[in-house]
C-alpha positions as CSV (number, residue, x, y, z in Angstrom):
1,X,0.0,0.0,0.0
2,X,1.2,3.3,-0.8
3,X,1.6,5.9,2.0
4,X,-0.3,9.1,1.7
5,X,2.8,11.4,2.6
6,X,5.3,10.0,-0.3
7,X,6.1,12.9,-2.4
8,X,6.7,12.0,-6.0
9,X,9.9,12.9,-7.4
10,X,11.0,13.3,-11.2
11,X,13.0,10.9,-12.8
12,X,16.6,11.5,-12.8
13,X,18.1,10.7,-15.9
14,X,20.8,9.2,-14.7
15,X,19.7,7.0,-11.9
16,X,16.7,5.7,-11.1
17,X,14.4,7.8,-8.3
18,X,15.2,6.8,-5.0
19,X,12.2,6.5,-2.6
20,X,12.2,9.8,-0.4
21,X,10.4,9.8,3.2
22,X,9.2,12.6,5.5
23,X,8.6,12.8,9.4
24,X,4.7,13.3,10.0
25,X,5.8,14.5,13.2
26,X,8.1,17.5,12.2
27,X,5.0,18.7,9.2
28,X,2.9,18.9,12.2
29,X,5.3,21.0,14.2
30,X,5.7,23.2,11.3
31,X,2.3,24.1,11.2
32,X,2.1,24.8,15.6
33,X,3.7,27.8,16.7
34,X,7.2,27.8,18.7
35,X,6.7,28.3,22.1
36,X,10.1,29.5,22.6
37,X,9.8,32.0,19.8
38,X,6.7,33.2,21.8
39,X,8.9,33.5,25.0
40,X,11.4,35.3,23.2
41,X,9.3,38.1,21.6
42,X,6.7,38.3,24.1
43,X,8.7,41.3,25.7
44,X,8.8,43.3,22.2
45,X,5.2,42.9,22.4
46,X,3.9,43.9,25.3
47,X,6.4,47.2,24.7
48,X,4.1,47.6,21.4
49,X,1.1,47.7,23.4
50,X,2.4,50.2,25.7
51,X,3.3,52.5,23.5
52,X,-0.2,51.9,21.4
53,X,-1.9,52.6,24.8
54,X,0.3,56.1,25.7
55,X,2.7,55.0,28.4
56,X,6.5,55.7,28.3
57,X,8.8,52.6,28.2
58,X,11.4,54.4,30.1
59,X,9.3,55.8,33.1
60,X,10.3,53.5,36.2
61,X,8.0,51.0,37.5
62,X,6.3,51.6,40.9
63,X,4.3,49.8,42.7
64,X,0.7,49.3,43.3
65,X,-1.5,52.0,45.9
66,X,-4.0,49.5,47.6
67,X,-5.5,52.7,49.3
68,X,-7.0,53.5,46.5
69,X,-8.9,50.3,45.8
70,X,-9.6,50.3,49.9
71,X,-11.1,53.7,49.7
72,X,-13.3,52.1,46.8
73,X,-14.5,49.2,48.3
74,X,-15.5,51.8,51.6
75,X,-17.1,53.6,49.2
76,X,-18.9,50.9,47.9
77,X,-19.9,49.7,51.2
78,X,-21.3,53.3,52.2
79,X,-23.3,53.0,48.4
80,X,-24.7,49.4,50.0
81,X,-25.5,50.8,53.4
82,X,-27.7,53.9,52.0
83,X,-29.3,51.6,49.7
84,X,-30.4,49.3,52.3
85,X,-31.1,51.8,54.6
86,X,-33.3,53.7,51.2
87,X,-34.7,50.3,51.1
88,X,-36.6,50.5,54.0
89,X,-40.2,51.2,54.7
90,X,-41.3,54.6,55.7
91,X,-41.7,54.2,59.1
92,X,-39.0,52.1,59.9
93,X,-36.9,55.5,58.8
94,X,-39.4,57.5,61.6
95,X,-38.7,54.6,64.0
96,X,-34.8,54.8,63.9
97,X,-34.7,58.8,63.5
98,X,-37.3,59.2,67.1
99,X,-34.7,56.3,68.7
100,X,-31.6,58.6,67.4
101,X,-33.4,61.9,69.0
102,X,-34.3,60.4,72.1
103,X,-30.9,58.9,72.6
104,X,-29.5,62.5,72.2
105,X,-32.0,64.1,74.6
106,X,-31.2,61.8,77.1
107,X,-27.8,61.8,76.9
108,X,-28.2,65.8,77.3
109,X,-30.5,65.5,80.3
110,X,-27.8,63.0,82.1
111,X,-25.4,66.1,81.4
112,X,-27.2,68.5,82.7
113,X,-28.4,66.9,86.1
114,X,-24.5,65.9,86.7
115,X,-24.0,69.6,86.1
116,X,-26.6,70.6,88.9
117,X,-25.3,68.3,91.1
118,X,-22.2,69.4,91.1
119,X,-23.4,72.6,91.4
120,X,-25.1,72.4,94.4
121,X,-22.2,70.1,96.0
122,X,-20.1,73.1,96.0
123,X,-23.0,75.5,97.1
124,X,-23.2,73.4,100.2
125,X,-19.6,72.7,100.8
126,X,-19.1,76.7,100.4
127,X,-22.3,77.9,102.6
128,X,-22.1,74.8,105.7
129,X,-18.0,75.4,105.6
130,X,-17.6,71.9,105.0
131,X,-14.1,70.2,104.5
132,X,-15.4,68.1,101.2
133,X,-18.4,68.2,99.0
134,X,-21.2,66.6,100.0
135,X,-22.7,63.9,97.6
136,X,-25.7,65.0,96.2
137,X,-28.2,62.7,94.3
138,X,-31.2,64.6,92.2
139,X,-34.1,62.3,91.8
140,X,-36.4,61.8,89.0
141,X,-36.3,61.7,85.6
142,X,-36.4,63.1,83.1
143,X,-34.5,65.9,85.0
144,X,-34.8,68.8,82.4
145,X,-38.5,68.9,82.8
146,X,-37.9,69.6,86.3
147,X,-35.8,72.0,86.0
148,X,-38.1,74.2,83.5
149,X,-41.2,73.1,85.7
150,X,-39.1,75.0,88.6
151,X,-39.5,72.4,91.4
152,X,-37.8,68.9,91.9
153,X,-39.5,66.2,93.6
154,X,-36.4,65.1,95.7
155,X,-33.2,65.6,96.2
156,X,-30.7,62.9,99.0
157,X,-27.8,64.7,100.1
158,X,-25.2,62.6,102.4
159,X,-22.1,64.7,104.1
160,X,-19.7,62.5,105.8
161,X,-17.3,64.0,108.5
162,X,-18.7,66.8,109.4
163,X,-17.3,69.1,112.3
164,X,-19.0,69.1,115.3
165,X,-17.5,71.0,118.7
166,X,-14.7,68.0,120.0
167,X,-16.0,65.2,117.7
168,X,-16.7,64.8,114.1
169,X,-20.2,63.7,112.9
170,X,-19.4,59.9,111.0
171,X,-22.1,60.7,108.7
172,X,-25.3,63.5,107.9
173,X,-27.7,62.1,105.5
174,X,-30.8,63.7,104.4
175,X,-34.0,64.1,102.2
176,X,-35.3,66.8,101.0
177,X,-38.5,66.7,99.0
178,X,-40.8,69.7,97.1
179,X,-37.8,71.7,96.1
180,X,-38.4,74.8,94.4
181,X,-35.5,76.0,92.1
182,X,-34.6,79.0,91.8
183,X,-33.1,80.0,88.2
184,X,-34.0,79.9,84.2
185,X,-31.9,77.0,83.0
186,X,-30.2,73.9,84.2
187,X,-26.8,75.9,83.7
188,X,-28.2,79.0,85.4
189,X,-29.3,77.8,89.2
190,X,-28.9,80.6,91.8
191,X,-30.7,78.6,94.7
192,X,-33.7,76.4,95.8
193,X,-35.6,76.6,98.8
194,X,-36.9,72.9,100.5
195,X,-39.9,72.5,101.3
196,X,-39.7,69.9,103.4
197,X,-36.5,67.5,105.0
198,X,-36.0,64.3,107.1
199,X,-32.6,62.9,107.9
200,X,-30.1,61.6,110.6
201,X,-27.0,62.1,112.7
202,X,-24.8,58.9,113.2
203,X,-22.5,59.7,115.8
204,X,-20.3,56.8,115.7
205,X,-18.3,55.4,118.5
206,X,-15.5,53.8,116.1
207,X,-14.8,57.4,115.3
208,X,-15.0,58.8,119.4
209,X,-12.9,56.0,120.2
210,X,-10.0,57.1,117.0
211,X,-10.6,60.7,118.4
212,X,-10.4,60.9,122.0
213,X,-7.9,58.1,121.7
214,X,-5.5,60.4,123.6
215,X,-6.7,59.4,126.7
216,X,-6.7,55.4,125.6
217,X,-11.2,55.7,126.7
218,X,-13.6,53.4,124.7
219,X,-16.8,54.0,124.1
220,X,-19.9,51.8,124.2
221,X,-23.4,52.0,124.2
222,X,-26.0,50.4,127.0
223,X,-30.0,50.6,126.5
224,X,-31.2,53.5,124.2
225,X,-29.7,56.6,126.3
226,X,-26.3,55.4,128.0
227,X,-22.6,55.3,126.6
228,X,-20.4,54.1,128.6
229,X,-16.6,54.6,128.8
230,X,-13.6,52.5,130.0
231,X,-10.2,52.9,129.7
232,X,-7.3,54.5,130.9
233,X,-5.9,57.8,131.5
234,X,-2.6,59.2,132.2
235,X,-2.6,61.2,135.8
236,X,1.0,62.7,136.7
237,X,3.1,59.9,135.1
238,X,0.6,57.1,136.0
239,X,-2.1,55.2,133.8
240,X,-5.1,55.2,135.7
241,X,-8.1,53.0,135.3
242,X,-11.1,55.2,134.2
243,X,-14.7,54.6,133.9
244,X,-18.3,56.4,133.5
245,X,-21.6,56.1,132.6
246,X,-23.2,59.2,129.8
247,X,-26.6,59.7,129.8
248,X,-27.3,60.8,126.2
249,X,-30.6,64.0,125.7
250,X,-31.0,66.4,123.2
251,X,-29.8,70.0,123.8
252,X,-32.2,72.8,122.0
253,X,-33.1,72.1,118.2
254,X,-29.1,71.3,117.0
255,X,-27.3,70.3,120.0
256,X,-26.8,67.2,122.2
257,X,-25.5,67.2,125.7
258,X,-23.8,64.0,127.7
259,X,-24.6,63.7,131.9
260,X,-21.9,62.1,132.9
261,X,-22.0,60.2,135.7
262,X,-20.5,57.2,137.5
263,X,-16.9,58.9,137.6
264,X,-13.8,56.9,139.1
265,X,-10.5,56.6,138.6
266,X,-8.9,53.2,139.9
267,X,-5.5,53.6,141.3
268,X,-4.3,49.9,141.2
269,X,-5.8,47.7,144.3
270,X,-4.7,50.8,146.0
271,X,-7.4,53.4,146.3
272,X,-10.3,55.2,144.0
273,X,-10.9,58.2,143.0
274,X,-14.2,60.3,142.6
275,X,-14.2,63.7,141.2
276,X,-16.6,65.8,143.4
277,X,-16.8,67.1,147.0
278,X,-19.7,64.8,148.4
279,X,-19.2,62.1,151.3
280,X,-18.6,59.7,148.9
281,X,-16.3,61.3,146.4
282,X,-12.8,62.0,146.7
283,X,-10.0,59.8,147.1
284,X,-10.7,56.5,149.0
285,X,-8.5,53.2,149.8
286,X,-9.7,50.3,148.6
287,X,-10.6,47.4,150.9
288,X,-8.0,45.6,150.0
289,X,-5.7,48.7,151.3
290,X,-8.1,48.8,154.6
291,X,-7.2,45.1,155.0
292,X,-3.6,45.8,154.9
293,X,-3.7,48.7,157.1
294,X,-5.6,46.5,159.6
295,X,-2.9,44.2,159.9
296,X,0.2,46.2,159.6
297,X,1.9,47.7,163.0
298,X,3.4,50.4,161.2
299,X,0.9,51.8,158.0
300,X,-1.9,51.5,161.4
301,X,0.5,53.9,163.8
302,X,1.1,56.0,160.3
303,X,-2.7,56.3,160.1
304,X,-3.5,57.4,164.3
305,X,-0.9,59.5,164.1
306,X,-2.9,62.2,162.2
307,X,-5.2,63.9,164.6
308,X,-7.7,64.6,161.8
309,X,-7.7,61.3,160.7
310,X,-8.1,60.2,164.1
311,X,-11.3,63.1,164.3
312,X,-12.7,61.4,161.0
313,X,-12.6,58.1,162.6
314,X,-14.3,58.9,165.6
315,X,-12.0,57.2,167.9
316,X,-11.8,58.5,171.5
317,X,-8.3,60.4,172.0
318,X,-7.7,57.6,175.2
319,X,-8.4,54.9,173.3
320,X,-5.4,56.3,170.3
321,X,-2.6,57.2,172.6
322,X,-3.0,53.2,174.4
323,X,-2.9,51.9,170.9
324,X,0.3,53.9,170.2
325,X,1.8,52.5,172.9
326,X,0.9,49.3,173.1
327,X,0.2,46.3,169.9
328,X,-2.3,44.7,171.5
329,X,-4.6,47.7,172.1
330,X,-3.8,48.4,168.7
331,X,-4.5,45.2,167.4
332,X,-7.7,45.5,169.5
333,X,-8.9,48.9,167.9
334,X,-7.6,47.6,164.2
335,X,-9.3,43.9,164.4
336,X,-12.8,45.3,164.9
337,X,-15.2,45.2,162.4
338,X,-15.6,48.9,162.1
339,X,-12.1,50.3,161.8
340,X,-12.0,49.0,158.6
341,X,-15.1,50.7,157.3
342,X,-14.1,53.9,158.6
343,X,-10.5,53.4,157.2
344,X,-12.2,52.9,154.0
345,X,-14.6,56.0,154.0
346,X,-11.4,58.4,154.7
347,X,-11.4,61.3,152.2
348,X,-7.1,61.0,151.6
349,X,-7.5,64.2,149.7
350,X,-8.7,66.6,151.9
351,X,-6.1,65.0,155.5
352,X,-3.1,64.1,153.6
353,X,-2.1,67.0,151.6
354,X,-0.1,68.0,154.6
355,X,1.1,64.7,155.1
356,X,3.4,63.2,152.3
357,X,4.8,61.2,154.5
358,X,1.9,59.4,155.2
359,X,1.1,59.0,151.6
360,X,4.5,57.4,151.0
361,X,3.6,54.6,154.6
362,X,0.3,53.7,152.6
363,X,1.9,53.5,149.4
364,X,0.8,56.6,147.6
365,X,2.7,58.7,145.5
366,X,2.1,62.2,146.6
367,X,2.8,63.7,142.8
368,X,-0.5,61.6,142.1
369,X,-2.4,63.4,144.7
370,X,-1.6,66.6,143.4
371,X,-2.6,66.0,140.0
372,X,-6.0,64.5,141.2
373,X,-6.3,67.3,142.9
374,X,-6.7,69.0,139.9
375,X,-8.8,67.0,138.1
376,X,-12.3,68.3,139.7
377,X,-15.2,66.8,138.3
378,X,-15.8,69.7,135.3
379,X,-12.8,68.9,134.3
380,X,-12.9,65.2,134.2
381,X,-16.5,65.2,132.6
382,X,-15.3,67.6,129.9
383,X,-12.5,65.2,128.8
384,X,-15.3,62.3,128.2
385,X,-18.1,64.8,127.1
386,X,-19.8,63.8,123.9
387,X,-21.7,66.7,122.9
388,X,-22.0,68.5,120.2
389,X,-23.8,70.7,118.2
390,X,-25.1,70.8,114.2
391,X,-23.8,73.5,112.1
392,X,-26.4,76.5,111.6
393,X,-27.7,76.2,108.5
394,X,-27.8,79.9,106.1
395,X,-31.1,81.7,105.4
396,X,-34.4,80.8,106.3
397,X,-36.4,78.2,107.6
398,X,-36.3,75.8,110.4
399,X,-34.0,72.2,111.5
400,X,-34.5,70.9,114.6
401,X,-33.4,67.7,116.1
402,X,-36.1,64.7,116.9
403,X,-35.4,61.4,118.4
404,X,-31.9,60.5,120.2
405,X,-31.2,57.0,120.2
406,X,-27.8,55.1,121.3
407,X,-27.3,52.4,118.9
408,X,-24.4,49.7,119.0
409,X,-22.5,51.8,116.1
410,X,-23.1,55.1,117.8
411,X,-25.5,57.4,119.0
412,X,-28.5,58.2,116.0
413,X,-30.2,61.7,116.0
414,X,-33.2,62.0,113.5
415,X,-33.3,65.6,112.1
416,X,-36.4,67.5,110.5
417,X,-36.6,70.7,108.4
418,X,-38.9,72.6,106.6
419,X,-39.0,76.1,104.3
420,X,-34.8,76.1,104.2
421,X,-32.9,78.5,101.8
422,X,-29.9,77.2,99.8
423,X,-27.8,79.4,97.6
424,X,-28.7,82.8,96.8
């Protein structure tokens, strides 16, 4: 069979035609296009097409700017939010522009009640000479319609630490209600007047006891009137055992007043001491100190020694000089039942002063019975007084103080007011 791709050759004249074959292979690769002859010119034509399109081959390359295609795609995305947003129904668009307005007016009247607040703070911390600003608390909302109405419903004010005389109040809280507002704007507030105001007083005895610390004296309250204190206090070089008993009243409309009663200073098992100039007050031995006197030879002579001790005792002048002279008698006169008694109801304070040395025999330190001598019973109540009185409020109206109480954190004191003046 003859194959289709023999070419046919002429004759030669001098030999015969020799059979001539071709590669199918390399006609077909004739008619595809060289790949490498692409590679190779595919730089000369893309140069072509830049210079068909305008650009200059020899202007440097640079790179991309993505900014510009971000700025696009934001722009698109704004393009997709209005249309979404366009796409909605009517009052959808009312529903979201009343939430957007209301959001703002709120968001304004929050403003403007911190800004009366604050306000007021400082009118009160100015007019009441405070040391801070008090916290005040506007109620009701929304505030701005209050304000343009001219009254406010109520108002909480709370002012912690304020000065009162030797103490300082823990905390004054109160209420005011049917406040009128003085004033055009919520920016513009020159005053208010209260109508009406409740509050309290706490008096606490965590802060009498950090206070009057000096004197080492804690406070603490029994039933709903008493405080009592215990503790120590320093008397000429000695730490003496101190206690009394505060009855707690009210004092006119602002003040509070402590009767203190129930005085004594313990001097070791030695003796007591009562401010005051009764039959029972003054400076006592104890009867442990009796006892001891008893049965000592020498504190017993020390003792009938003193004429007016001997006067105060009652014992008949005879019956002294025997017992001076003789242990027996004395041991007589000392043993009985009433000796010690009497011993024990002997005002030291007003015999000894001219006696040292007899303070020394019964173990007192005369120093100490000088400075008790000085501490009279004024001066020992004032240094565990717990009264005090409210600041006087400015302008008009009225605040007076109700019910006293003594709680187990301090003493309470309800307060009441009505027609007050705040401001100008």
């Amino acid at each position: 069979m003859r194959s289709p791709h023999r070419i046919a050759t002429p004759p030669s004249e001098t030999s015969p035609p020799a059979p001539s074959y071709t590669n199918p292979y390399e006609e077909l690769g004739a008619l595809a296009p060289n790949p490498l002859e692409e590679f190779l010119h595919e730089d000369e034509d893309k140069d072509e097409d830049k210079g068909k399109a305008g650009f200059d081959a020899d202007v440097p390359w640079t790179p991309p700017n993505h900014r510009r295609g971000s700025r696009n795609r934001s722009r698109n995305r704004s393009r997709r939010r209005r249309n979404r947003f366009a796409g909605l129904p009517l009052a959808a668009k009312a529903l979201v522009a009343v939430l957007v307005a209301t959001a703002f007016l709120a968001l304004g009247d929050r403003w403007a009640l911190l800004y009366a607040e604050h306000e007021a703070a400082d009118k009160l911390k100015d007019q009441l000479n405070l040391s801070a600003a008090p916290e005040v608390d506007i109620e009701g909302f929304p505030f701005l319609t209050q304000v343009f109405d001219k009254r406010v419903d109520k108002v909480k004010v709370t002012v912690p630490d304020v000065a009162a005389d030797r103490v300082s109040l823990a905390k004054v809280s109160a209420t005011a209600s049917d406040v009128t507002i003085d004033g055009d704007g919520p920016t513009s507030i020159t005053g208010a007047t209260i109508g009406q105001m409740d509050g309290e007083v706490l008096l606490s005895f965590e802060d009498l006891n950090r206070e009057l610390g000096a004197s080492q004296v804690t406070f603490t309250g029994r039933g709903t009137d008493q405080v009592l204190a215990r503790g120590t206090l320093p008397v000429a070089g000695h730490d003496l055992k101190v206690r009394a008993d505060a009855r707690i009243q009210r004092n006119g409309d602002r003040g509070i007043s402590t009767d203190i009663g129930g005085m004594s200073l313990q001097l070791g098992d030695l003796a007591t001491y009562r401010p005051g100039t009764r039959e029972k007050e003054g400076l006592h031995l104890s009867k442990s100190s009796a006892d001891r006197v008893a049965e000592e030879t020498a504190k017993a002579k020390a003792l009938l020694s003193v004429p007016a001790i001997v006067e105060r005792l009652g014992v008949p002048e005879k019956v002294v000089r025997g017992a001076l002279k003789s242990d027996e008698k004395l041991n007589d006169l000392t043993g009985s039942p009433r000796f010690v008694n009497d011993v024990m109801g002997l005002n030291l304070i007003d015999v000894a002063m001219g006696h040292p040395e007899l303070l020394k025999k019964l173990g007192l330190d005369p120093a100490l019975l000088n400075g008790l001598s000085q501490l009279t019973r004024p001066v020992l109540a004032d240094r565990l007084t717990l009264a005090f009185q409210l600041p006087k409020l400015p302008g008009t109206g009225t605040m007076a103080l109700r019910d006293v109480t003594v709680e187990k954190e301090g003493i309470r004191v309800r307060i009441a007011g009505a027609g007050i003046g705040i401001g100008g």
